[in-house]
N, CA, C and O of each residue as an XYZ file, in Angstrom:
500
protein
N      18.927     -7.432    -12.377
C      17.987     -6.545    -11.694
C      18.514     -5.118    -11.721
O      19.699     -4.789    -11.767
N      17.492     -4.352    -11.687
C      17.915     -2.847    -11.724
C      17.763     -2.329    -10.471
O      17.490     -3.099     -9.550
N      17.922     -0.897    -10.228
C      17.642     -0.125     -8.909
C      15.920     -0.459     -8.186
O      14.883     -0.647     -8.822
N      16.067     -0.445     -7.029
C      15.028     -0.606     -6.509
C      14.628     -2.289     -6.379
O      13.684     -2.616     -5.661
N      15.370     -3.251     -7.081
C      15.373     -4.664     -6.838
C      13.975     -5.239     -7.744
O      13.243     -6.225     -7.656
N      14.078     -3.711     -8.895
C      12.855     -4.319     -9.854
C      13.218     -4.895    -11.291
O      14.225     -4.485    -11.869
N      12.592     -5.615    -11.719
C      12.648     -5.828    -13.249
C      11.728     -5.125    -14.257
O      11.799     -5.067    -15.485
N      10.833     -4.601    -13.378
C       9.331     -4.288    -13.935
C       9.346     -2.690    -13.261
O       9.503     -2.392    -12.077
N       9.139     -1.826    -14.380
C       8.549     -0.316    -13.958
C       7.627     -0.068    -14.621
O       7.303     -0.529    -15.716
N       6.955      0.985    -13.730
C       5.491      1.562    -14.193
C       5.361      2.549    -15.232
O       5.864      3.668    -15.133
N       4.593      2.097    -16.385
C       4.292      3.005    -17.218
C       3.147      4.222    -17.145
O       2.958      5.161    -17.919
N       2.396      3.807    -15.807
C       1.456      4.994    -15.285
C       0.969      4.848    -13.868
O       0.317      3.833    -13.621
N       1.148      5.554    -13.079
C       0.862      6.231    -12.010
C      -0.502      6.606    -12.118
O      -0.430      7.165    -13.212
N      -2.192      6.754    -11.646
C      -2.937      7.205    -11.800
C      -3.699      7.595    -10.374
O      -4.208      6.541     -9.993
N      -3.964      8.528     -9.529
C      -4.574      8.736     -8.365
C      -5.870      8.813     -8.779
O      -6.098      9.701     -9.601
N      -7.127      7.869     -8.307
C      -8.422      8.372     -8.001
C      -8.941      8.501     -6.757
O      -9.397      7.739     -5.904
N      -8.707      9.951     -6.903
C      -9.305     10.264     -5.427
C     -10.866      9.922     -5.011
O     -11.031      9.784     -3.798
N     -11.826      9.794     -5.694
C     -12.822      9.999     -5.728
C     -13.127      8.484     -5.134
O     -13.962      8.334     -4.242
N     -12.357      7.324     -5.718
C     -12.772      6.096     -5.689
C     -11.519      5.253     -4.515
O     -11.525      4.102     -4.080
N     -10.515      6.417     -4.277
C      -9.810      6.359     -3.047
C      -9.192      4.856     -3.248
O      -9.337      3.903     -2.482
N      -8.185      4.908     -4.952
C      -7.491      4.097     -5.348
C      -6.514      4.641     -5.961
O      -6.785      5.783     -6.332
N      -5.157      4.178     -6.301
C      -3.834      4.502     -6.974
C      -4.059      3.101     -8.241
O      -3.955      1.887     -8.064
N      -4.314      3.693     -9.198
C      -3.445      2.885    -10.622
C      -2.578      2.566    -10.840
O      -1.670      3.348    -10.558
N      -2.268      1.543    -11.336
C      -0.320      1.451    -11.297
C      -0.417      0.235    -12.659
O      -0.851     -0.916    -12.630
N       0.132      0.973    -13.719
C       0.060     -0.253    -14.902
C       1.559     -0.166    -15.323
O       2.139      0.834    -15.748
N       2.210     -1.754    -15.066
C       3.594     -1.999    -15.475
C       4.185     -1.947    -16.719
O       3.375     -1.917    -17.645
N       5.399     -1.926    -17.033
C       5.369     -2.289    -18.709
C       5.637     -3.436    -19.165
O       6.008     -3.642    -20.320
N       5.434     -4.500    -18.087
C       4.808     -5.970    -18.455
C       3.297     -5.844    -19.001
O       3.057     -6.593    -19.948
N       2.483     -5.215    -18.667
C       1.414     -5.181    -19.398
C       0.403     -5.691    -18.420
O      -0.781     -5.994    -18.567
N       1.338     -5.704    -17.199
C      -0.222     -5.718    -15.638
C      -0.609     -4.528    -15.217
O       0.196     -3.614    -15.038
N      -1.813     -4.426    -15.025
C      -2.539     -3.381    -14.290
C      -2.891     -3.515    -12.975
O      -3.730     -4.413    -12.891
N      -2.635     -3.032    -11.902
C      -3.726     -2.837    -10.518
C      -4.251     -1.995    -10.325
O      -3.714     -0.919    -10.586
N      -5.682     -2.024     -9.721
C      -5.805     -0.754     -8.838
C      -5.816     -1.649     -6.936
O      -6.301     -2.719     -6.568
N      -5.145     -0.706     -6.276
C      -4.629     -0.726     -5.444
C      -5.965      0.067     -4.473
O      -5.804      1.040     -5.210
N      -6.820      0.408     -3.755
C      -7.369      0.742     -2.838
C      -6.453      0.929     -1.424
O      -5.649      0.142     -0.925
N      -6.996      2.631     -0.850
C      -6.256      3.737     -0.409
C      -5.427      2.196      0.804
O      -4.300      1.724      0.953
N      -7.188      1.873      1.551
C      -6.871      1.151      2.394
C      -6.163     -0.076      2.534
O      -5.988     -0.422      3.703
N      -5.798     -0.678      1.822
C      -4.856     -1.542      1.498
C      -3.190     -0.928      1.376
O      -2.182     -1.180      2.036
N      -3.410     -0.145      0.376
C      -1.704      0.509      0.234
C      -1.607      0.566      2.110
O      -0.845     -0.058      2.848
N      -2.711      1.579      2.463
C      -2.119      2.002      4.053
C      -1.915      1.196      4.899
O      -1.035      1.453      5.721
N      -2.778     -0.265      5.011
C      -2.556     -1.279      5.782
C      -1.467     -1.971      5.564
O      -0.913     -2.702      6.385
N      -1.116     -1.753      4.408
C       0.200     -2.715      3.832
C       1.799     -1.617      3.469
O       2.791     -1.935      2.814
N       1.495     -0.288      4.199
C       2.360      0.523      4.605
C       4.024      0.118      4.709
O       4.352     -0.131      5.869
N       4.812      0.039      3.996
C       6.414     -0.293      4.297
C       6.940      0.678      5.280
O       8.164      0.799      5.345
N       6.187      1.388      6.055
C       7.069      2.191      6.677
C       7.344      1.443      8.124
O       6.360      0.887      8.611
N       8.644      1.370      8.896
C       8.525      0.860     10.186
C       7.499      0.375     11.010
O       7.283     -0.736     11.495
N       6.749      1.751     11.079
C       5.435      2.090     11.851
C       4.749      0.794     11.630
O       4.411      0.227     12.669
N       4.459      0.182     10.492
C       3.345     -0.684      9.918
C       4.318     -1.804     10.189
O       4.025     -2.634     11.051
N       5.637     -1.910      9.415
C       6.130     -3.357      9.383
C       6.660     -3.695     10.618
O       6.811     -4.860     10.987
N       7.012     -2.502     11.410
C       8.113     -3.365     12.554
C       9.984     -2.839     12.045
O      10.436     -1.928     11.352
N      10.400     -3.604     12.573
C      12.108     -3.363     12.266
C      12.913     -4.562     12.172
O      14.116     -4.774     12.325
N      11.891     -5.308     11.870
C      12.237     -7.336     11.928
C      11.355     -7.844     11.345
O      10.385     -7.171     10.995
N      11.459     -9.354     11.045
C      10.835    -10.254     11.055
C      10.082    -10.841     11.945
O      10.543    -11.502     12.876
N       8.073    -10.528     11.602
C       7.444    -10.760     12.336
C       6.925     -9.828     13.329
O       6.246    -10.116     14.314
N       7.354     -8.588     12.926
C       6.710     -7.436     13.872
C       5.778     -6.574     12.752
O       5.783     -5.347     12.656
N       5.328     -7.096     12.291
C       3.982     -6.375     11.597
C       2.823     -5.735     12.507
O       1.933     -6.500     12.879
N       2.795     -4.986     12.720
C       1.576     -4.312     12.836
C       0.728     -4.611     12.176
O       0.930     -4.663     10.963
N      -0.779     -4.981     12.806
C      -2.300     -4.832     12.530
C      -3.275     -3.203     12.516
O      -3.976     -2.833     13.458
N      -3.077     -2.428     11.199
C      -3.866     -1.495     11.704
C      -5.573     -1.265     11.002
O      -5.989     -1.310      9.844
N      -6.232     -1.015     12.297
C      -7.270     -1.093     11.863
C      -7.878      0.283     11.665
O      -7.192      1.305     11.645
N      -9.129      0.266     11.528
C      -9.972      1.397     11.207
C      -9.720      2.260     10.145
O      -9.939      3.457     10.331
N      -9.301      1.881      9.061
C      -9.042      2.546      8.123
C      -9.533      2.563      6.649
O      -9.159      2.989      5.556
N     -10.826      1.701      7.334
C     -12.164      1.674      5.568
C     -12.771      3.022      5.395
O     -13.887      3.100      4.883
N     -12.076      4.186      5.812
C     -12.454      5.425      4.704
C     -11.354      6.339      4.553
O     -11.449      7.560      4.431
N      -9.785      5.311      4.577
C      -8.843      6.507      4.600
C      -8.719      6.824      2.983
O      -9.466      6.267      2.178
N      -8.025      7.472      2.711
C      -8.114      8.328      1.453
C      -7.084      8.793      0.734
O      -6.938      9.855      1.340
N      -6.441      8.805      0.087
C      -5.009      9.470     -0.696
C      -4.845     10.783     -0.991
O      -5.754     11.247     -1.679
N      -3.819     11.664     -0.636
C      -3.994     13.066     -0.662
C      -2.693     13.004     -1.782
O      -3.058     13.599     -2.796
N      -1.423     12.525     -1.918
C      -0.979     13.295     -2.345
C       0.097     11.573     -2.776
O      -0.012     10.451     -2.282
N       1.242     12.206     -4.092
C       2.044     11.176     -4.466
C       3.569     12.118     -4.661
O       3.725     13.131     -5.343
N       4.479     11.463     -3.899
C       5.736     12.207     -4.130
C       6.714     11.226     -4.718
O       7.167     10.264     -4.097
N       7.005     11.540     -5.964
C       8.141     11.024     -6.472
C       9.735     10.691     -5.689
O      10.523     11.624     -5.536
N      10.086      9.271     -5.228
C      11.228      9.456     -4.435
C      12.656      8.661     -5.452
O      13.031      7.490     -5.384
N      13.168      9.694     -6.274
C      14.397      9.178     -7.088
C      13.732      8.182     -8.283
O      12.603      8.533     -8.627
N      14.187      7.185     -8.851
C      13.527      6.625     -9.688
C      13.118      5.632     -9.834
O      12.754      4.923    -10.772
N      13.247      5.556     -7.958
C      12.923      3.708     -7.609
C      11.484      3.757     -7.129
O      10.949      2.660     -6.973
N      10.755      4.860     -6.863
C       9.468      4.625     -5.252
C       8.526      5.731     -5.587
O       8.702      6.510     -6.524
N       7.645      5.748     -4.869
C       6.872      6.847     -4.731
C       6.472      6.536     -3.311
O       6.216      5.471     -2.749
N       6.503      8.247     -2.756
C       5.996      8.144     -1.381
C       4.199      8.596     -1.386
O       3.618      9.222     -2.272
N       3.703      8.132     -0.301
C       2.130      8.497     -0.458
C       1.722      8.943      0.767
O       1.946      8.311      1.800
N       1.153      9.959      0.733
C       0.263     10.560      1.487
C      -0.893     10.353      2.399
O      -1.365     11.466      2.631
N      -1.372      9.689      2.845
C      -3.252      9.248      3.476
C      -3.200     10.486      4.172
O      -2.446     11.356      4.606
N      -4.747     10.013      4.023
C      -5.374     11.601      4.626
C      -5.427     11.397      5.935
O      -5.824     12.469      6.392
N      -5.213     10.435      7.062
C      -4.909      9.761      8.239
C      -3.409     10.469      8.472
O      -2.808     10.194      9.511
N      -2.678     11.580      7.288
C      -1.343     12.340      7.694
C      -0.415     11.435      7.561
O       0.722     11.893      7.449
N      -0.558      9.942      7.530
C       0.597      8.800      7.879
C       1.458      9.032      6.338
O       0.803      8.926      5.301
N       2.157      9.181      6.307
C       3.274      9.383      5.216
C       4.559      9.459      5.096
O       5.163     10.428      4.638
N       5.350      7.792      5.759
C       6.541      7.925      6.202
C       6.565      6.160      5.219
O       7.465      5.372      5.510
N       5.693      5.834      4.317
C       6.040      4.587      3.760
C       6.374      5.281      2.510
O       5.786      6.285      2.109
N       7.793      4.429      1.643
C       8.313      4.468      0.665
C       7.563      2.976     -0.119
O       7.536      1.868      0.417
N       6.967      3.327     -1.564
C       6.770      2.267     -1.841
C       7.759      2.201     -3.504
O       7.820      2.735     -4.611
N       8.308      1.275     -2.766
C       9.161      0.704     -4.285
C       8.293      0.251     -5.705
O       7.107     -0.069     -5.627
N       8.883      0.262     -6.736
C       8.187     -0.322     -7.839
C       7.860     -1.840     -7.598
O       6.842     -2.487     -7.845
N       9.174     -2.225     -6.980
C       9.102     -3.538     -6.851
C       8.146     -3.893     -5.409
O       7.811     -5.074     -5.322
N       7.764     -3.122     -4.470
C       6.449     -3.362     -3.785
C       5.374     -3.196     -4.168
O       4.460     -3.918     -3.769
N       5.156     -2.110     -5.129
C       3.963     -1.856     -5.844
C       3.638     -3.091     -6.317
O       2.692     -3.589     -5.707
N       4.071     -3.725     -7.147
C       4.626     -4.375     -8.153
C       3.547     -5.841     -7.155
O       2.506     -6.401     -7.496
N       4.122     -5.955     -6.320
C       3.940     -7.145     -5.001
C       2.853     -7.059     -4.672
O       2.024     -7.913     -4.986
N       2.554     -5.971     -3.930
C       1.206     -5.829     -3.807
C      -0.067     -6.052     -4.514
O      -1.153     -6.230     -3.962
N       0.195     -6.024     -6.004
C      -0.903     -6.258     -6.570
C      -0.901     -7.348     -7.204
O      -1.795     -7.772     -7.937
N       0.391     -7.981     -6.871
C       0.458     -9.384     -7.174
C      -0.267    -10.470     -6.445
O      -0.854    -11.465     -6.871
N      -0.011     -9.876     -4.857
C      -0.709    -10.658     -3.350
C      -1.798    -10.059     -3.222
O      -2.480    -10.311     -2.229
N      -2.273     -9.060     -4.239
C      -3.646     -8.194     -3.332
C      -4.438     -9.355     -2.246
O      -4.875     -9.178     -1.109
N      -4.416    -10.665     -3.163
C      -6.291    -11.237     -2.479
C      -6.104    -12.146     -1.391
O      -6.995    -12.564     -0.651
N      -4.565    -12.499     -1.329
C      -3.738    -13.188     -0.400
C      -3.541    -12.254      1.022
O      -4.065    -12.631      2.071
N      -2.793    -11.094      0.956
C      -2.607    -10.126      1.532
C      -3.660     -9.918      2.379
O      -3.628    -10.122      3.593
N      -4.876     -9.391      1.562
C      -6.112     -9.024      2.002
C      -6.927     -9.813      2.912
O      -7.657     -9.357      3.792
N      -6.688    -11.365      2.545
C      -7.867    -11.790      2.617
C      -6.621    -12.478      4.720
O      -7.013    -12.797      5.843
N      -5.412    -12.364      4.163
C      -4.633    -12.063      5.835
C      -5.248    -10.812      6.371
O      -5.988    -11.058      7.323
N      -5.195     -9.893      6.143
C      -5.562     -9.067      6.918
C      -7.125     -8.809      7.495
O      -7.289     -8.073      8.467
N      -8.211     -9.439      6.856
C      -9.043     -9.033      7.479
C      -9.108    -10.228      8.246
O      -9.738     -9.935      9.262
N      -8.639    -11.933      8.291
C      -8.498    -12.506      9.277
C      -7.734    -12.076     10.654
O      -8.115    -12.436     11.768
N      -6.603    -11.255     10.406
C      -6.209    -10.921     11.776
C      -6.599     -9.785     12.269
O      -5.960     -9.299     13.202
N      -7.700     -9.147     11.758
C      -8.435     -8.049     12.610
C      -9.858     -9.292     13.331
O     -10.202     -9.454     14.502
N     -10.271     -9.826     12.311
C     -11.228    -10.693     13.352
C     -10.595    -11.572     14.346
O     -11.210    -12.094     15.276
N      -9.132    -11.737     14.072
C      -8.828    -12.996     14.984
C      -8.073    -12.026     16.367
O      -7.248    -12.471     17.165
N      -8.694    -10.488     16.336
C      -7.785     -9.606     17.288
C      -9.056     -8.746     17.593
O      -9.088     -7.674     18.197
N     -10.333     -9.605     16.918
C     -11.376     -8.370     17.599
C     -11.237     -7.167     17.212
O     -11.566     -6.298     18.019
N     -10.709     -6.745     15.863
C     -10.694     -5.385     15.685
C     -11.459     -5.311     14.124
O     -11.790     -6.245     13.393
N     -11.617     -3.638     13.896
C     -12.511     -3.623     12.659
C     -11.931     -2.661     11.999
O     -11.141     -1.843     12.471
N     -12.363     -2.744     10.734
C     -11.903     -1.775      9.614
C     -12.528     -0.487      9.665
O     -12.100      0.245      8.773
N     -13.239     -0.051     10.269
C     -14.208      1.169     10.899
C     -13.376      2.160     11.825
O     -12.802      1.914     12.885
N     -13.447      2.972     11.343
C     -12.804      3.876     12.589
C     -13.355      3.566     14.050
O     -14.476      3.067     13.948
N     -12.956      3.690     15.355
C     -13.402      3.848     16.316
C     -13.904      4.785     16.886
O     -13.008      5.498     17.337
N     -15.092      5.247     17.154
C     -16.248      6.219     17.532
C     -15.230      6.684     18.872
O     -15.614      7.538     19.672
């Protein structure tokens, strides 16, 4: 394994803002697109995960957050921006990588534990 605990790095980075998704194609020859709200719900930063096992945060209201910006962090991560200002998650290649491996797994957890917590993907009025 190399830095960052990956085997697999990205041969392109692509932001669509418009469609409020990040591209990410490996040089295994997988592609994702990643949607804003997902990267943000699935956030590595404390805030989102906790500081343990099993302290995940549920965050909701965030079916129109949006990607502002991508900062290169060394040659393992990229940090990301939402337009929600939240920008304290580092995402590794090797989370990228994960994420779009679990997208439908991931996903299809998370919108069960907003219904199973009474909460919605909608901002709150």
């Amino acid at each position: 394994m190399s830095a960052g605990g990956t085997t697999r790095w990205p041969v392109e980075l692509r932001l669509r803002k418009a469609e409020k998704l990040l591209e990410v194609a490996f040089d295994d020859g997988t592609r994702f697109h990643l949607p804003a709200e997902y990267l943000r719900v699935e956030s590595p930063s404390a805030e989102v995960q906790g500081h343990g096992p099993g302290q995940k945060t549920l965050v909701p209201g965030r079916a129109h957050v949006g990607i502002i910006g991508l900062e290169p962090v060394g040659n393992y991560a990229v940090r990301i921006t939402f337009d929600d200002l939240h920008e304290t998650g580092i995402y590794s290649w090797a989370y990228l990588y994960e994420l779009g491996v679990e997208h439908e797994k991931r996903w299809r957890a998370y919108l069960d534990g907003l219904a199973a917590s009474g909460l919605s993907r909608e901002p709150a009025r």
